[in-house]
N, C-alpha and C positions, 0 to 999 in steps of 0.2 A: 393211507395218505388222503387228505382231505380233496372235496373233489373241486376242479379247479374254476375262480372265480369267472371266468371268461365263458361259462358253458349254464344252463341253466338248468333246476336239480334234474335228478334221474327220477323216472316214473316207479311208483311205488305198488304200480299193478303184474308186480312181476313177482319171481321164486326162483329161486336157484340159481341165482345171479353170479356172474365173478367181473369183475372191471379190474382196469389197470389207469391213472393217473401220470402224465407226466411233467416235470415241469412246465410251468407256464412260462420261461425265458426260452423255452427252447422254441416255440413258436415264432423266432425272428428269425429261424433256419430256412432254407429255401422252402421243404416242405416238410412238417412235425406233426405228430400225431400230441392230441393232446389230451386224449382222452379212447378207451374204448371199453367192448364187453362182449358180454353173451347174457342172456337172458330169455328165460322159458315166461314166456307172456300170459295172465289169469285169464281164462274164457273172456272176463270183460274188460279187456284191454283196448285202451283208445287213449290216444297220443294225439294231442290237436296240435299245432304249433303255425300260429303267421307270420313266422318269422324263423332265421336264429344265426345266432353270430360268425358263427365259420363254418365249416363246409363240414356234410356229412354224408358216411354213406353206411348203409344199409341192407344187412342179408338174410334173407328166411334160410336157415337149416330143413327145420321140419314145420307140419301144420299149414294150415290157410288161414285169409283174410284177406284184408282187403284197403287198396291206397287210394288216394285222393291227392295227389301231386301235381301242383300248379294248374290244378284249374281239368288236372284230366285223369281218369280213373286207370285202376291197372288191378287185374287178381295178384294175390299174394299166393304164391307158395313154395316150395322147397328148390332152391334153383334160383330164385328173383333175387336181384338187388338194387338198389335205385340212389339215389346222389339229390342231396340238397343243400342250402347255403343261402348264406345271405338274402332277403327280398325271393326267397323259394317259400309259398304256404304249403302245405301239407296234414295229411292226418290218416292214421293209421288208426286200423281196428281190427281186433280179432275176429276169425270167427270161431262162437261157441263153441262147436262140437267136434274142433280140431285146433286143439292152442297151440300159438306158434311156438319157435325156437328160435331166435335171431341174432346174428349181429350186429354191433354198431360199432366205426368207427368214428368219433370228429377232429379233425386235422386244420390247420392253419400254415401261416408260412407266404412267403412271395410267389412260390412256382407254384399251388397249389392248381392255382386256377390255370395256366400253363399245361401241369400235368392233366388235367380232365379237359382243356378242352384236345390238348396234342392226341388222347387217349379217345375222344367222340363222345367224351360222357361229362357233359356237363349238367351243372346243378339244374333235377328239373329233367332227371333221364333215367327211365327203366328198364332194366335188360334181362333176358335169362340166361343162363348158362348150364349146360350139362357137367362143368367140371367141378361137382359138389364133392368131392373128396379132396381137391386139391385148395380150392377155396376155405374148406370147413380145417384144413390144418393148417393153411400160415392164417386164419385169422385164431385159432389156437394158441400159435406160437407167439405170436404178437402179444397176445392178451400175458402168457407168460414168461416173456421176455422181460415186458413192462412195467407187471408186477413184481416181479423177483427184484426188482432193481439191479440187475447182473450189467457188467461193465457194459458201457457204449451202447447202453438201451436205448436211448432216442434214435441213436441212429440205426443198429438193427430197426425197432419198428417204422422207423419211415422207408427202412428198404421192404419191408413186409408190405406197405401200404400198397408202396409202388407195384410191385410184384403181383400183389391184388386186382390194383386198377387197370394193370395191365392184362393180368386173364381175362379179366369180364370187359377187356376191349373187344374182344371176338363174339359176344352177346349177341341176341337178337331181341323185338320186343315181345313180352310176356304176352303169354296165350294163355287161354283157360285152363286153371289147374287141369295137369293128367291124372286119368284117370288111375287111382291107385295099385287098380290090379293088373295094369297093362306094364309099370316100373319094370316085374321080375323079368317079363319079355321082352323088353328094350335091351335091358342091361344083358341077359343071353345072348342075344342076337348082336350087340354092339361085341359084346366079348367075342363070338368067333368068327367076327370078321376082322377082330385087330388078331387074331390067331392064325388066320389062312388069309390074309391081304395081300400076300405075295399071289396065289393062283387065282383068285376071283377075279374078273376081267371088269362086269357091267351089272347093274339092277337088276338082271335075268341073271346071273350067274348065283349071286346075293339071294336070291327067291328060293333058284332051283334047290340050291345045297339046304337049305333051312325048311324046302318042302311049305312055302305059303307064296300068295300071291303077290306080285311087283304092290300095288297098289294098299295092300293090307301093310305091306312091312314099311311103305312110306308112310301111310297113313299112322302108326304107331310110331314111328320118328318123329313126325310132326307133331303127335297131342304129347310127348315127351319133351316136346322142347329143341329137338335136335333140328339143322335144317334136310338132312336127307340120308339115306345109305348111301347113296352113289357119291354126294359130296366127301364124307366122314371116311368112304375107303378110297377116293381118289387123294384126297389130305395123307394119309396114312401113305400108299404109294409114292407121294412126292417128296415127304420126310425122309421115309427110308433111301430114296433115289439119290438124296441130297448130302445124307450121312456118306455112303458109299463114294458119292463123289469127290469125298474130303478125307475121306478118312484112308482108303484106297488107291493106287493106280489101276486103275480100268476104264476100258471103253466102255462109250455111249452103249453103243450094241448090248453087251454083259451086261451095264442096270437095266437097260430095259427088260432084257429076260428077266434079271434077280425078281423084279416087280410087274412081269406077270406082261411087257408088251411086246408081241412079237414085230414089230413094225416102230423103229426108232426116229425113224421121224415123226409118224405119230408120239410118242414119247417126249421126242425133244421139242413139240409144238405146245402140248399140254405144261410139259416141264415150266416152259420162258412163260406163258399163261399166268402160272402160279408164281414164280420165282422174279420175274422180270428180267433173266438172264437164260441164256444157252446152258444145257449142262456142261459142254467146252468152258464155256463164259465163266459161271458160277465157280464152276474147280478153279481156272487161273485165277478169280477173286483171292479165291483163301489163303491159293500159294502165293501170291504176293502177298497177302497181309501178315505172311508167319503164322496165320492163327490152325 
């Protein structure tokens, strides 16, 4: 499919590309995807743009480089994605001796802008996120959804989009690429503590069992991207607290054991913290909602 009039061409510094096209009538939808891809970027890739018609965003897979977005710089690497649109300048550039892998989607529509800014990401906003598998496969399935031309494509991908701008609401902004060889030790250390989440109490409990220091395993959460251990397994204990509460008849007391607190009002302080509701509170929500 031809690519569509409303967008301007695609850069020819790239290799192993796959796009999807959609029509351009679908764009009067609240929010339409009108375009997307994937492309592995040449060493000397550089994308200027003072401008450009409808809203775009942005994802490094793999490799670095480097942004220039509205006037303010950001590293590029595996993890970043960034939003622009209308009166947004920018310019992307590889670097040499680590060529990116990226996404792009550009979308239009009346809620667009609605959606990024309800979402904190508006055009002219860098974020990173550690959820690179989950990112890297609805902007997949988008791509082939879109191309395939398989029924009720536009609107699959605009719920992909959604779904998209909605993970990388939880972002923070981009810090200097991590360092490469510290990735395998993040990801171990993140992995056994989404494994034993339920007994782990605090930052010292997280330390002791992995046998390194509070200050080292934050310090490699941070150049990762993540905002902390103690954050990442207090999130985790409050999901699980949350399932249980909804899915289950049980008391306060029991989640709190399930997830590891011996002291339920500490539990139920932390719980409303996070939730904005009691765990009482939260459960009556759902049973009255039927959900």
């Amino acid at each position: 499919m031809p690519a569509s009039p409303l967008l301007p061409p695609l850069s020819r510094q790239v290799s192993a590309q796959r796009y999807c096209y959609l029509e351009a009538k679908a764009c009067r939808d609240t929010v339409s995807v009108v375009c997307a891809g994937r492309e592995r970027c040449d060493p000397d890739y550089l994308m200027e743009r003072p401008d450009f018609p409808c809203h775009g965003l942005e994802y490094v897979a793999e490799g670095t480089g480097e942004l220039l977005l509205h006037g303010h710089f950001h590293p590029l690497h595996a993890g970043v994605a960034f939003f622009y649109g209308p009166g947004i300048p920018h310019r992307i550039r590889n670097s040499s001796n680590h060529p990116m892998i990226k996404y792009f989607i550009n979308f239009s529509g009346s809620g667009a802008e609605e959606l990024l800014r309800a979402s904190g990401l508006q055009p002219g906003r860098a974020v990173q996120t550690m959820e690179l598998g989950v990112i890297g496969f609805l902007m997949d399935q988008l791509i082939a959804d879109g191309a395939g031309a398989v029924e009720h494509a536009p609107d699959l991908c605009a719920l992909y989009l959604r779904a998209i701008v909605l993970k990388l609401a939880g972002g923070i902004p981009p810090s200097p690429s991590p360092a490469t060889e510290q990735l395998p030790q993040f990801y171990q250390w993140r992995s056994f503590i989404d494994m034993h989440f339920r007994e782990l109490r605090d930052l010292d409990d997280i330390a002791r069992a992995l046998h390194v220091r509070p200050a080292q395993l934050c310090r490699v959460f941070q150049r990762c991207g993540h905002p902390g251990p103690f954050h990442y397994l207090t999130r985790l204990k409050m999901n699980h607290a949350a399932g249980l509460l909804v899915t289950r008849s049980i008391q306060v007391k029991e989640v709190a054991d399930e997830v590891g607190y011996p002291d339920p009002y500490h539990f139920s302080r932390l719980f409303k913290q996070h939730f904005g509701h009691s765990p009482r509170e939260f459960a009556a929500l759902f049973r009255r909602s039927g959900a």
